[in-house]
C-alpha positions in Angstrom: 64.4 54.6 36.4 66.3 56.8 33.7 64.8 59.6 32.2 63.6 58.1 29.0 61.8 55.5 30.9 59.5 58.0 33.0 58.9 59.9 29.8 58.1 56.3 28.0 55.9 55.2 31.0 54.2 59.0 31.2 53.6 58.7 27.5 51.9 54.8 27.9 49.8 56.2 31.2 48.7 59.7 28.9 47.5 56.7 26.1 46.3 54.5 28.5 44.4 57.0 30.0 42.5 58.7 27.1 42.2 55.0 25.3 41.3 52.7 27.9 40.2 55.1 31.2 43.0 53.8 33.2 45.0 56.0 35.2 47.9 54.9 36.5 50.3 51.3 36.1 51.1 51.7 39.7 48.7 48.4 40.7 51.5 46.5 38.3 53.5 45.1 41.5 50.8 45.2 43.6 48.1 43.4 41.2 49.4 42.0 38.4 46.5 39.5 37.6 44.3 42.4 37.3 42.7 42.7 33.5 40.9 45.2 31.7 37.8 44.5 29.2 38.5 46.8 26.2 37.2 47.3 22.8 38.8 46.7 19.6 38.5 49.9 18.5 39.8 51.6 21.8 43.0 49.3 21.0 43.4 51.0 17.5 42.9 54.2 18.7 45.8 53.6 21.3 48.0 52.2 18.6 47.5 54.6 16.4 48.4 57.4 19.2 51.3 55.5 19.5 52.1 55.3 15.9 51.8 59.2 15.6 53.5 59.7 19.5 57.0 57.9 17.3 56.3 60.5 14.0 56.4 63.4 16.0 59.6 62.4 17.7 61.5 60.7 14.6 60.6 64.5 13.2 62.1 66.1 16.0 64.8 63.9 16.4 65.7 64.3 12.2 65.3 68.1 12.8 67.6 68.5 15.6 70.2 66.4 14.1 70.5 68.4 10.6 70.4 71.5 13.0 73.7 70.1 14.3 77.0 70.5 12.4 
């Protein structure tokens, strides 16, 4: 796995974590047909984390690139 992609998944796990109480993905390969019960609004709360997560870094990202010549 690339850098990006642990950074990615520890992003998910962090969200997953505070929105849903789950603390890891590792049961993925190991349990795949396990589910979760989850609320609607535990679901908008994660996608709005999400949603501000990709602000933050588009910010950074613009910032660091007009810092560059």
């Amino acid at each position: 796995m690339n850098s990006l992609s642990n950074e990615r998944l520890t992003t998910l796990t962090e969200i997953a974590n505070d929105c849903f109480g789950i603390e890891s993905f590792s049961h993925i390969t190991t349990q795949p047909e396990l589910r979760y019960s989850v609320c609607v609004e535990d679901i908008f709360r994660a996608l709005e984390s999400a949603y501000d997560i990709g602000l933050i870094v588009g910010s950074r990202l613009n910032q660091a690139l007009r810092v560059k010549p």
